[in-house]
C-alpha positions as CSV (number, residue, x, y, z in Angstrom):
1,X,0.0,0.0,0.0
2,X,1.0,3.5,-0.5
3,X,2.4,5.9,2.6
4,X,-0.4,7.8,3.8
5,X,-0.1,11.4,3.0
6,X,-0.9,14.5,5.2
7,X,-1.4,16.4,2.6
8,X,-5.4,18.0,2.1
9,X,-7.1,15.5,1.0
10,X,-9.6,15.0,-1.9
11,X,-12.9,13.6,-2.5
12,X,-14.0,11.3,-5.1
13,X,-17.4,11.3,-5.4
14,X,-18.7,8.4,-7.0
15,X,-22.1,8.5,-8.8
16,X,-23.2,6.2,-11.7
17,X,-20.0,5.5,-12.9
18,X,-18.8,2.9,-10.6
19,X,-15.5,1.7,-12.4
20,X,-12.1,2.8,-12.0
21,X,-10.3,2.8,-15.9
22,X,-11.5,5.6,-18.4
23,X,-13.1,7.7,-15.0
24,X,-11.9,11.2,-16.1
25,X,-12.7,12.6,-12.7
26,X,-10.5,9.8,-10.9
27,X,-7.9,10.2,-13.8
28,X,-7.7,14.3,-12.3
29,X,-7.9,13.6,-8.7
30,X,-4.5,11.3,-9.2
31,X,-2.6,13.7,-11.1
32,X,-3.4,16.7,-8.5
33,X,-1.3,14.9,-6.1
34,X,-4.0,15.0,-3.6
35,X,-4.7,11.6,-1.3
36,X,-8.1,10.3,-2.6
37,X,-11.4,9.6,-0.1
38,X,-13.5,7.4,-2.4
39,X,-17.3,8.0,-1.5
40,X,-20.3,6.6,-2.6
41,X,-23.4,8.6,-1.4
42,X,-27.1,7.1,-1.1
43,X,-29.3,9.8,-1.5
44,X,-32.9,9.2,0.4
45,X,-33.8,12.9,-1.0
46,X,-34.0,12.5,-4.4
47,X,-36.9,13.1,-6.1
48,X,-39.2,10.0,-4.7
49,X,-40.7,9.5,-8.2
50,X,-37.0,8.5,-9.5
51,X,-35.4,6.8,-6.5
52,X,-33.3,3.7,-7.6
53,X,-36.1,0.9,-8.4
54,X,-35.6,-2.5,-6.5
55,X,-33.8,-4.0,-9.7
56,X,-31.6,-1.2,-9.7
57,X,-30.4,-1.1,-5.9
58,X,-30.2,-5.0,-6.1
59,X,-27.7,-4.1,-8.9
60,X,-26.4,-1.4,-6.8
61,X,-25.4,-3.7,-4.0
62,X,-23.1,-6.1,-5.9
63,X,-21.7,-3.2,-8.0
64,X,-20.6,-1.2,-4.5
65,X,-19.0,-4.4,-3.5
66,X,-17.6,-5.1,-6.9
67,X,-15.7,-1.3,-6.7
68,X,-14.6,-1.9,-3.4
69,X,-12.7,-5.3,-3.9
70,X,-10.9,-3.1,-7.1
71,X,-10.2,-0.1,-5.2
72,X,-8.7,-2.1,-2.0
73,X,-6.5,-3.8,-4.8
74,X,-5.0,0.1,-5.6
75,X,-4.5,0.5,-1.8
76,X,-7.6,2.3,-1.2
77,X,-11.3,1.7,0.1
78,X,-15.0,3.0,-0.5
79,X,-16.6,5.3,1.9
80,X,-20.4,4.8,2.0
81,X,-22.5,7.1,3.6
82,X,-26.1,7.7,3.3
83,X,-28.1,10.7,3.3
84,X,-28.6,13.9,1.6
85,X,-25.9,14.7,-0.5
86,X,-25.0,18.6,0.3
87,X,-25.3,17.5,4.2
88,X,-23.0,14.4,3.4
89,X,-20.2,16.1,1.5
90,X,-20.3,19.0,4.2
91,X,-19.7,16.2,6.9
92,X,-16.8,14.6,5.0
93,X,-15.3,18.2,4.3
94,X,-15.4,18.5,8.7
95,X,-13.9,15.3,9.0
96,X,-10.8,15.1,6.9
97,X,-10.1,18.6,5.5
98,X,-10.5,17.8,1.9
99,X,-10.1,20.8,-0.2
100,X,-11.4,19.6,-3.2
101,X,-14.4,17.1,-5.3
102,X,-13.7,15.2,-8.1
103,X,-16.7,14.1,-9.7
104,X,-18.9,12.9,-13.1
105,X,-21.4,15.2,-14.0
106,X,-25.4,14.0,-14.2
107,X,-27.7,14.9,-16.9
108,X,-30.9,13.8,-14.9
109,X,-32.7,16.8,-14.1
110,X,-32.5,16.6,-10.7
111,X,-29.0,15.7,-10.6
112,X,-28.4,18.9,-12.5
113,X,-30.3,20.7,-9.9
114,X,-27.8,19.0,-7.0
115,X,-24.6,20.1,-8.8
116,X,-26.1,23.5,-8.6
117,X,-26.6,23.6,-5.4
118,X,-23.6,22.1,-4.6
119,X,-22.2,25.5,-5.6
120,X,-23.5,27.6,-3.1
121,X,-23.7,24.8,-0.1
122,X,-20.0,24.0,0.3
123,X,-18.8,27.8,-0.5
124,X,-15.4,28.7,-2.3
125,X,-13.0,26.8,0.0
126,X,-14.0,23.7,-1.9
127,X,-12.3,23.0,-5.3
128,X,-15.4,21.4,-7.3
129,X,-14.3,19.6,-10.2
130,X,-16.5,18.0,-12.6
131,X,-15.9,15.9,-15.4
132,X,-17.7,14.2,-18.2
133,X,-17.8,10.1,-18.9
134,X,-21.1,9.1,-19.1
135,X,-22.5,9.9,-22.6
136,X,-19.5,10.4,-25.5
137,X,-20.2,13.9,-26.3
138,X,-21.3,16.7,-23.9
139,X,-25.1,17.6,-25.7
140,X,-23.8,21.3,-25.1
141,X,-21.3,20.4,-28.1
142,X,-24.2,19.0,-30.3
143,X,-26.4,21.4,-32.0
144,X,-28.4,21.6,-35.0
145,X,-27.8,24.1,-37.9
146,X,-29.9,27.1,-35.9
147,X,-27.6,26.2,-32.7
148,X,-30.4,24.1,-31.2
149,X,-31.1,20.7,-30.0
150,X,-32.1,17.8,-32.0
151,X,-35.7,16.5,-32.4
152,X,-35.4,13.7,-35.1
153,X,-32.2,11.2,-34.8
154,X,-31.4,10.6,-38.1
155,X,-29.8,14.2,-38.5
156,X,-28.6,13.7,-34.9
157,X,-26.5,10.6,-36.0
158,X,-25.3,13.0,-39.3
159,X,-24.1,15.4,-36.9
160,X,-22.5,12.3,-34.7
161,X,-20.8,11.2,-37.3
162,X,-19.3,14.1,-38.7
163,X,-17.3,15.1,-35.3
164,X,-14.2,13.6,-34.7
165,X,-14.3,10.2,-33.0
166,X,-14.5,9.9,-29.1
167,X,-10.8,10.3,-27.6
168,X,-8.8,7.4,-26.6
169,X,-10.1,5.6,-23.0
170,X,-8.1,6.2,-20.2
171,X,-6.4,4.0,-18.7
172,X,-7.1,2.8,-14.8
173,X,-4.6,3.8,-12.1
174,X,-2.1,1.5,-10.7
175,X,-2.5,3.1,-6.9
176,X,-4.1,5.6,-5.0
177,X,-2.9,8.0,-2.8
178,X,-4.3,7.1,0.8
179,X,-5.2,9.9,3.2
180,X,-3.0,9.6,7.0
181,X,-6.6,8.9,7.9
182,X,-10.0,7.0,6.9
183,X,-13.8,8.9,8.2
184,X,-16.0,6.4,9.5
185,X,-17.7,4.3,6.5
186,X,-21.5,2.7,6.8
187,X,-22.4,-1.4,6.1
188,X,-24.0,-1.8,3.2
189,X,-25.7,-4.4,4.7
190,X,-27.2,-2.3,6.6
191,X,-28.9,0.1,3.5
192,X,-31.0,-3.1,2.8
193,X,-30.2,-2.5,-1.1
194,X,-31.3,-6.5,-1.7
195,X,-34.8,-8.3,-0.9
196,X,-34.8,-10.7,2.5
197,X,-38.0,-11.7,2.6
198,X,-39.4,-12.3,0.4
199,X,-36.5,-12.5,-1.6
200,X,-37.5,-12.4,-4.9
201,X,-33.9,-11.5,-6.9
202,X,-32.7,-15.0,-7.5
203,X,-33.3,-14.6,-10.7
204,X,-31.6,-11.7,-11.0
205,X,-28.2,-12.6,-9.6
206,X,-28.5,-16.0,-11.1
207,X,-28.7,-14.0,-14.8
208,X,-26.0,-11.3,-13.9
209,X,-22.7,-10.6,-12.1
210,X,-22.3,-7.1,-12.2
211,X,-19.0,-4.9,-11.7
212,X,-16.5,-3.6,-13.8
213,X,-14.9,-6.9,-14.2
214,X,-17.8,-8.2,-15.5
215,X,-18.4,-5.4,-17.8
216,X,-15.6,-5.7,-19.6
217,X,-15.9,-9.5,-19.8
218,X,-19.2,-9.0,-21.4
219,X,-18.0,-6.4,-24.1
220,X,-15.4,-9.3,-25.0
221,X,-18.0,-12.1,-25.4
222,X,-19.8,-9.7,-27.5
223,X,-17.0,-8.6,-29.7
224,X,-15.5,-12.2,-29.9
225,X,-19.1,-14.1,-30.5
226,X,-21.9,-11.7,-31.7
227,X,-21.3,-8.5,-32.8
228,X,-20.2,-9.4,-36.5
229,X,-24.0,-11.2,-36.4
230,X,-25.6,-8.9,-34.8
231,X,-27.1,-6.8,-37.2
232,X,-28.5,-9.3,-38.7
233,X,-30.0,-11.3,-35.6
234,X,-30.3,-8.4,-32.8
235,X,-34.1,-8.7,-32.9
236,X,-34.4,-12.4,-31.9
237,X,-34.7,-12.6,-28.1
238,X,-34.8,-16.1,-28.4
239,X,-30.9,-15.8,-29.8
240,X,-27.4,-14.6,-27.4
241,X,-27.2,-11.7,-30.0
242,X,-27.0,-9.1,-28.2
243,X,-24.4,-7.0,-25.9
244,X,-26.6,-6.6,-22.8
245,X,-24.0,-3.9,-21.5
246,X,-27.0,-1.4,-20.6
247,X,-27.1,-2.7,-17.1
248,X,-22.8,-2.1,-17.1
249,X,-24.0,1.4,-18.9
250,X,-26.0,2.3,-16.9
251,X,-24.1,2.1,-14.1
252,X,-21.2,3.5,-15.2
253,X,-19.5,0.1,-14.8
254,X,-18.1,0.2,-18.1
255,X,-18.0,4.0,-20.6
256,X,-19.5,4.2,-23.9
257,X,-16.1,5.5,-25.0
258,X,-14.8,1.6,-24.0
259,X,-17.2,0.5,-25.7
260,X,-17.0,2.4,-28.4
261,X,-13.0,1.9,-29.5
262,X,-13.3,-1.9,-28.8
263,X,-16.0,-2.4,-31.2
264,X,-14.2,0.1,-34.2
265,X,-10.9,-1.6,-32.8
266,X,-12.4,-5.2,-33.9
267,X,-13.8,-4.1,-36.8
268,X,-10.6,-2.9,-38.1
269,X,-8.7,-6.2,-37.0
270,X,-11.5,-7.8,-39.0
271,X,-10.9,-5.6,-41.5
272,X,-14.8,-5.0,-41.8
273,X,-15.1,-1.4,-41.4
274,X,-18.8,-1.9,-41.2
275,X,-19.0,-4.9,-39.2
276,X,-19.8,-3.1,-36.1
277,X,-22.1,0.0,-37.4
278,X,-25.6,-1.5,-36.8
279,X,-24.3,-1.9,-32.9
280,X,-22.6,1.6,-32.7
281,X,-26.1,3.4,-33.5
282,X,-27.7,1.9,-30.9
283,X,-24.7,3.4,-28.7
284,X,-26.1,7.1,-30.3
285,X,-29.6,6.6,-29.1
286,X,-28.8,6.1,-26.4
287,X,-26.2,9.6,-27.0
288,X,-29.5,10.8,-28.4
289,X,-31.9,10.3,-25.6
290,X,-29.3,11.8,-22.7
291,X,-29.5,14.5,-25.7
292,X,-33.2,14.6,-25.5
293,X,-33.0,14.5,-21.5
294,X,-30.8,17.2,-21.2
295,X,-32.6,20.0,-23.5
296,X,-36.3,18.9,-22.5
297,X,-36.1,17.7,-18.5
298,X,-39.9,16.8,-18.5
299,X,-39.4,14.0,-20.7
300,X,-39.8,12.0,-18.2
301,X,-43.2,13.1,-17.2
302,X,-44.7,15.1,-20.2
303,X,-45.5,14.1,-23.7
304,X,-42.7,15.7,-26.2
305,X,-45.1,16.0,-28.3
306,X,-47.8,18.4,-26.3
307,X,-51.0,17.0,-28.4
308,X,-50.7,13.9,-26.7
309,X,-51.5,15.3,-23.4
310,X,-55.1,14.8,-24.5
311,X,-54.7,11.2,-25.2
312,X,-58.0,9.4,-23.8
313,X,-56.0,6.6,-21.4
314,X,-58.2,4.5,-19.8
315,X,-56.1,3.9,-16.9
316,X,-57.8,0.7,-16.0
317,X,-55.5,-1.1,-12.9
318,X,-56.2,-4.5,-13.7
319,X,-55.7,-4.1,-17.5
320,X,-51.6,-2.9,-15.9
321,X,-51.5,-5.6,-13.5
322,X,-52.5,-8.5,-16.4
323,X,-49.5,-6.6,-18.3
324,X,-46.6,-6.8,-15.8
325,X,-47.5,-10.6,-14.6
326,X,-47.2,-11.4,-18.2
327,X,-51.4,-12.4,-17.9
328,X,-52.0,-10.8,-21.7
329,X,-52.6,-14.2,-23.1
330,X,-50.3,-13.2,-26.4
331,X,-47.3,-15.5,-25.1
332,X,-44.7,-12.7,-26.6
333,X,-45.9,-10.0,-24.6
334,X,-46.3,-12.5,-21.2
335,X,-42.9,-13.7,-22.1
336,X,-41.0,-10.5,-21.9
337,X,-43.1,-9.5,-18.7
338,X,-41.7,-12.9,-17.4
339,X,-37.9,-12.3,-18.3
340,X,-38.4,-8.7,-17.1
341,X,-39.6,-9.8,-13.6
342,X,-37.3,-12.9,-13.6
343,X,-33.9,-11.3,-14.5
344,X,-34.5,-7.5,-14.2
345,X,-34.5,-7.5,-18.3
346,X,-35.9,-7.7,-21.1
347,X,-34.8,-8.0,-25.3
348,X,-35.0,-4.8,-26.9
349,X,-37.5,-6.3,-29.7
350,X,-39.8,-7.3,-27.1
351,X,-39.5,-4.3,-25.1
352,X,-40.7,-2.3,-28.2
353,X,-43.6,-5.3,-28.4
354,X,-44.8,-5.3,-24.9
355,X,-44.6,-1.0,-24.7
356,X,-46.9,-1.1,-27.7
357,X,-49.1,-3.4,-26.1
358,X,-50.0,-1.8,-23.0
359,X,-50.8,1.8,-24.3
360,X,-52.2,1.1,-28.1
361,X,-54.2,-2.3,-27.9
362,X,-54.7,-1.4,-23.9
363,X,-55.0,2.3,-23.9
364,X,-53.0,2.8,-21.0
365,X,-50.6,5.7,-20.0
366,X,-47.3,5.3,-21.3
367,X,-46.2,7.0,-18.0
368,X,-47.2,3.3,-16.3
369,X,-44.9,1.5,-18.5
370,X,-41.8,4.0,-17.9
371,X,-42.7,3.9,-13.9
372,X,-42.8,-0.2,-14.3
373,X,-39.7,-0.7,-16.3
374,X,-38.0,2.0,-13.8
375,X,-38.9,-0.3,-11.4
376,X,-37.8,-3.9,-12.5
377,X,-35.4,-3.2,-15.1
378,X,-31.1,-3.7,-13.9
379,X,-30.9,-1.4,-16.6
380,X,-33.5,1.3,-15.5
381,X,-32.3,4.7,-16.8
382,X,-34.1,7.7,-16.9
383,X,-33.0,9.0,-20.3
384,X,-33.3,6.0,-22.2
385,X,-36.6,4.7,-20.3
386,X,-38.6,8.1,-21.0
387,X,-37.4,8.7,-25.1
388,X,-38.0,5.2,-25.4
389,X,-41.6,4.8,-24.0
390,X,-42.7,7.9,-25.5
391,X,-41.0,6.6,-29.1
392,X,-43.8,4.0,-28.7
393,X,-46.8,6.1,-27.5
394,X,-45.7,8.4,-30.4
395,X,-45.6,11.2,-28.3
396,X,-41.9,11.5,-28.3
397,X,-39.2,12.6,-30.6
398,X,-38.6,11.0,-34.0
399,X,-41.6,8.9,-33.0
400,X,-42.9,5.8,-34.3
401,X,-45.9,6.8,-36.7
402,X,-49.3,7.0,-34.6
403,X,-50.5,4.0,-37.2
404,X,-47.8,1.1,-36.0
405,X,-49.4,-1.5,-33.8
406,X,-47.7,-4.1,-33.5
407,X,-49.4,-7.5,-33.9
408,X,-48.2,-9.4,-30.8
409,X,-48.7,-12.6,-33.0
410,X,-47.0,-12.0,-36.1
411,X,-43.9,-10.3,-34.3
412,X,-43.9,-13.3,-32.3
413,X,-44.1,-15.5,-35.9
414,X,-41.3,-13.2,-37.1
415,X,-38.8,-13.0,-34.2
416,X,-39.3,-16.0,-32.3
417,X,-40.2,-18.3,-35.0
418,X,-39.6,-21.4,-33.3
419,X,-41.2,-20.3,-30.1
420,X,-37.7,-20.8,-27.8
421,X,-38.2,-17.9,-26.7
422,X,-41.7,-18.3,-25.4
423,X,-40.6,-21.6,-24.2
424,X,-38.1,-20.7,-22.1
425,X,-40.6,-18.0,-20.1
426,X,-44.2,-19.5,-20.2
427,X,-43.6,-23.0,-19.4
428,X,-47.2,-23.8,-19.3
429,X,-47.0,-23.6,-23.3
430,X,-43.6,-25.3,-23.8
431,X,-45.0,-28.7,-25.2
432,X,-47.0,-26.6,-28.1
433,X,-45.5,-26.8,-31.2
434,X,-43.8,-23.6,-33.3
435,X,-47.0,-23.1,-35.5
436,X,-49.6,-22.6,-32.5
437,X,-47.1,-21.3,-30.0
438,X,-48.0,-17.5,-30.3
439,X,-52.1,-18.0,-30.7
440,X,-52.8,-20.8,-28.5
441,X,-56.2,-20.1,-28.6
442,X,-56.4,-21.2,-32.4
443,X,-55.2,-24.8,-31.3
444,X,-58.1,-27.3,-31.1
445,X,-59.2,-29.1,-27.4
446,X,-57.1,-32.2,-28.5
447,X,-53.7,-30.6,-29.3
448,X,-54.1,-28.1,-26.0
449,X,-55.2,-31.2,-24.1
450,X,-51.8,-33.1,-25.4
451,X,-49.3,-30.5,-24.3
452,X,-50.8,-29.4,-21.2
453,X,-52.8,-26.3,-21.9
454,X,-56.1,-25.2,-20.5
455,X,-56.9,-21.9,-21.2
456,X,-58.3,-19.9,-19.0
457,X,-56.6,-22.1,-16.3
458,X,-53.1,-22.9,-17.1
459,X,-52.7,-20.0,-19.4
460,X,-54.9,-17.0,-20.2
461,X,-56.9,-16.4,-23.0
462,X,-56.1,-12.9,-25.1
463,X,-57.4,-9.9,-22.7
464,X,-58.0,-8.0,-25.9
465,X,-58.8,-8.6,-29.6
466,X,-55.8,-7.8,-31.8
467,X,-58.3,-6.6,-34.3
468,X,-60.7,-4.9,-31.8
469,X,-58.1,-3.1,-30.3
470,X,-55.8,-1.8,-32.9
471,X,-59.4,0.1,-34.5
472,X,-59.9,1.6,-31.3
473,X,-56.6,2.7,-30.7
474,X,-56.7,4.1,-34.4
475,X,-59.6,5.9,-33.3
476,X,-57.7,7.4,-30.2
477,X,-54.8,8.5,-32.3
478,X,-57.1,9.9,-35.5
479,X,-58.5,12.0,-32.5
480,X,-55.4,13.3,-31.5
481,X,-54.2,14.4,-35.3
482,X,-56.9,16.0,-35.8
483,X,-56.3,18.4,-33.0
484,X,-52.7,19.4,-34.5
């Protein structure tokens, strides 16, 4: 371990980027010489509406320990203390004299709020020092041709594209400078992050190991087995075709930056210069929605489009419970409600499937399907969950027309043709056979007999018509246009 300095000390305030290389802030606080107090700060005053869901702190929980073991292995520790986070910072500043906080900025509304505030709370005598890392390019330094923000992402991605590529990753530290002495840290056992009883995350930690380890083991498995296939099969869930790094994004477990060079960097070894490029756009939406987040900060609760305020919702409580216990009885939509609950997420395909579901042949809010995701999803993040939900309403930018409905059966024919998928999530249907799996209700009493299925009892019959429901929602929507 490093001598402990008496020098001033400084704070690292960790936020959603909970890894150690290519940490811009960290990366600053070593090269000012200063001996580093690592914090991690659970805020019980944010906003209660967008509080960490239980998926997300359940994450939270084995990613805190995951940083910990990495910064011991530098000669350092976390500090964990809960609480509001001016009151906190001001406590640590009493306790060991640091002059200065290193920290990544937030784009979240109210995160943008706190680093104001954090101006005038801990006066001039406190260095603050913030940094980016958690998008590729500050959205102050993307702007259309009028020096305004982007509403449609095609020009977006144009304007992406034409900047030079994201600088190198940096590179983690080999040490820390220790402080002569350590504040007083809390037990995260004691925060309670993970369900006791009942515990219902099994399935979560049996489908993830998170960390920045693990992050970057992911990115590799992708690179090595899927990405040179994955614009081709992304959009089977039933398929490993996919990078499922949101959860590692959103937690700042791994930087799009990382991501970003290692997928160009294969691409050139491959000497496919397009081999990645299908994955690499869905890195700008996500670009795009923190874009989105940043210049309109009531996405998250108001339609982007304002028309859609008048949308007639029927906000029906059972219709939204049938939804998220996967009770629709259209085995794609139940299956992704399934994995959701079971694993804390779900394929992007079916996420687009199940959102269309609940607020076009349903009618409900879109709001009730961003709140539900925030809630389950590992990779629950407030720009990404908000564009995308409102993408499906049609309410948000560069929306899906008002006229796409998905049909739950022929996206389940299409993207799960041989039902594995549903298989591996409604069990009660496994024995049917590909051709029936996604209409169950078509099979006749002696095939559902011979595999098991009574509807209405083992599985559900369809809540709604497909038919019935996509001319009412037309309806809704022809409504709406005709008040633009």
């Amino acid at each position: 371990m490093k001598p402990a300095s008496h020098k001033p000390a400084a704070l690292l305030w960790f936020r959603r980027d909970l890894r150690l290389a290519d940490h811009a802030a960290l990366t600053a606080a070593v090269e000012s010489g200063f001996p580093i107090i690592p914090v991690y700060i659970l805020d019980d005053e944010t906003p209660a509406k967008w509080r960490m869901g239980g998926a997300s702190r359940c994450w939270l929980a084995q990613s805190l320990r995951s940083l910990e073991k990495n910064l011991q292995r530098l000669g350092s520790r976390l500090i964990l203390r809960r609480g509001q986070t001016e009151r906190v910072l001001r406590d640590l500043i009493a306790e060991t004299g640091a002059t200065a906080i290193y920290f990544t900025r937030g784009y979240e509304p109210f995160q943008r709020t706190l680093e104001e505030r954090l101006k005038w709370a801990l006066g001039r005598s406190v260095q603050l020092r913030r940094f980016g890392g958690q998008i590729l390019f500050e959205p102050e330094k993307i702007a259309n041709a009028s020096g305004g923000p982007f509403r449609v992402y095609s020009p977006f991605y144009r304007a992406l594209a034409q900047r030079e590529a994201p600088s190198r990753p940096l590179a983690a530290p080999s040490a820390l400078p220790s402080p002569s002495s350590w504040p007083l840290s809390d037990n995260l056992e004691v925060w309670g992050l993970e369900p006791m009883k009942p515990d219902w995350a099994g399935g979560i930690r049996a489908a993830w190991t998170p960390g920045e380890i693990a992050a970057y083991a992911r990115l590799r498995l992708f690179i090595d087995r899927a990405v040179s296939k994955y614009r081709d099969q992304r959009n089977n869930p039933g398929s490993d075709s996919t990078s499922r790094l949101s959860p590692y994004l959103a937690f700042g477990e791994i930087s799009p930056r990382q991501v970003w060079h290692a997928v160009l960097t294969a691409a050139e070894a491959a000497g496919q210069s397009d081999m990645g490029e299908a994955y690499l756009r869905e890195i700008a939406w996500r670009e795009f929605s923190y874009h989105l987040l940043f210049h309109f900060p009531d996405l998250p609760e108001k339609a982007f489009r304002p028309e859609f305020e008048n949308f007639p919702s029927l906000e029906d409580k059972h219709a939204l419970s049938a939804w998220q216990e996967g009770r629709t009885g259209y085995p794609i939509v139940d299956a992704g409600m399934r994995q959701l609950w079971q694993t804390g997420w779900m394929h992007n395909r079916v996420r687009m499937i199940v959102a269309s579901f609940l607020i076009k042949h349903l009618l409900q809010p879109w709001q009730s399907g961003e709140a539900w995701f925030w809630d389950t999803l590992v990779d629950a993040d407030l720009a990404s969950n908000s564009a995308s939900w409102q993408w499906v309403a049609g309410s948000g930018a560069d929306a899906a027309p008002y006229f796409r409905i998905f049909n739950p059966v022929l996206q389940g024919e299409k993207f799960d043709p041989e039902g594995d998928y549903v298989r591996a999530f409604c069990l009660e249907l496994a024995k049917l056979p590909a051709s029936i799996i996604h209409k169950p209700w078509e099979a006749g009493p002696e095939l559902l007999a011979r595999c098991g299925v009574k509807l209405g009892v083992t599985y559900p019959g369809p809540m709604v018509a497909h038919a019935q429901a996509r001319e009412r929602a037309l309806a809704a929507f022809e409504g709406i246009r005709k008040q633009v």
